[in-house]
C-alpha positions as CSV (number, residue, x, y, z in Angstrom):
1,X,0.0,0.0,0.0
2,X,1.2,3.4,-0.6
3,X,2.0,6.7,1.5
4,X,-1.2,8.5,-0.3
5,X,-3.6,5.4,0.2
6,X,-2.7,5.3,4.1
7,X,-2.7,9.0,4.4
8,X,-6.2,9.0,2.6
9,X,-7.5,6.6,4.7
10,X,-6.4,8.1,8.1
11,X,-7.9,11.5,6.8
12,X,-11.4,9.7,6.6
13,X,-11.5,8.3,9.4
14,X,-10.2,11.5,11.1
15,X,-13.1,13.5,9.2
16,X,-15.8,15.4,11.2
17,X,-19.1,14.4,12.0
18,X,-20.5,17.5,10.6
19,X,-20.6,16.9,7.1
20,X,-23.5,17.6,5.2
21,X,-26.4,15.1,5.3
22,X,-28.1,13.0,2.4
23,X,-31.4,12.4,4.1
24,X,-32.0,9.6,6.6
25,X,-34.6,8.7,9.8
26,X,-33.8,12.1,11.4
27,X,-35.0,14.5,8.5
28,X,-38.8,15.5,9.0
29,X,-41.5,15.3,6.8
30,X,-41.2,18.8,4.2
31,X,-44.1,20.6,3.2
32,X,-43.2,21.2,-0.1
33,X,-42.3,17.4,-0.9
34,X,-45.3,16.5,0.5
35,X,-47.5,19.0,-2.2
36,X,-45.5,18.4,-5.1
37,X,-46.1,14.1,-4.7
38,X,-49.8,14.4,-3.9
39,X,-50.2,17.2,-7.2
40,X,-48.3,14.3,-9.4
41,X,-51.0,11.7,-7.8
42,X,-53.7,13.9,-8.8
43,X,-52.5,14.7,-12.1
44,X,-51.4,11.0,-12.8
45,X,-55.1,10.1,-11.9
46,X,-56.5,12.8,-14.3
47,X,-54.7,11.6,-16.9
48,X,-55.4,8.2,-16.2
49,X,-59.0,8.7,-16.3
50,X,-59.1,10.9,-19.4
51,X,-57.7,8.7,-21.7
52,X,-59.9,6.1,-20.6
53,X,-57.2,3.9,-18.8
54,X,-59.2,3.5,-15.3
């Protein structure tokens, strides 16, 4: 193994917890999210229905 790989490696796991987050059981429901998945239900449906496919 090389100098860089083990100094790579040792900066990782040195690396502070505050890094920025991708999500997880900790982030709370967002309002916006929430409008913009039930106006895709509700246009998915329309659609659905106007072309005869329900």
């Amino acid at each position: 193994m090389s100098t860089t790989a083990v100094t790579a490696t040792a900066a990782d796991a040195s690396a502070p917890a505050s890094r920025a987050r991708t999500g997880g059981p900790k982030d709370g429901p967002n309002l916006l999210e929430h409008l913009v998945g039930w106006t895709l239900v509700i246009v998915l449906a329309m659609l659905f229905t106007q072309t005869g496919l329900m």
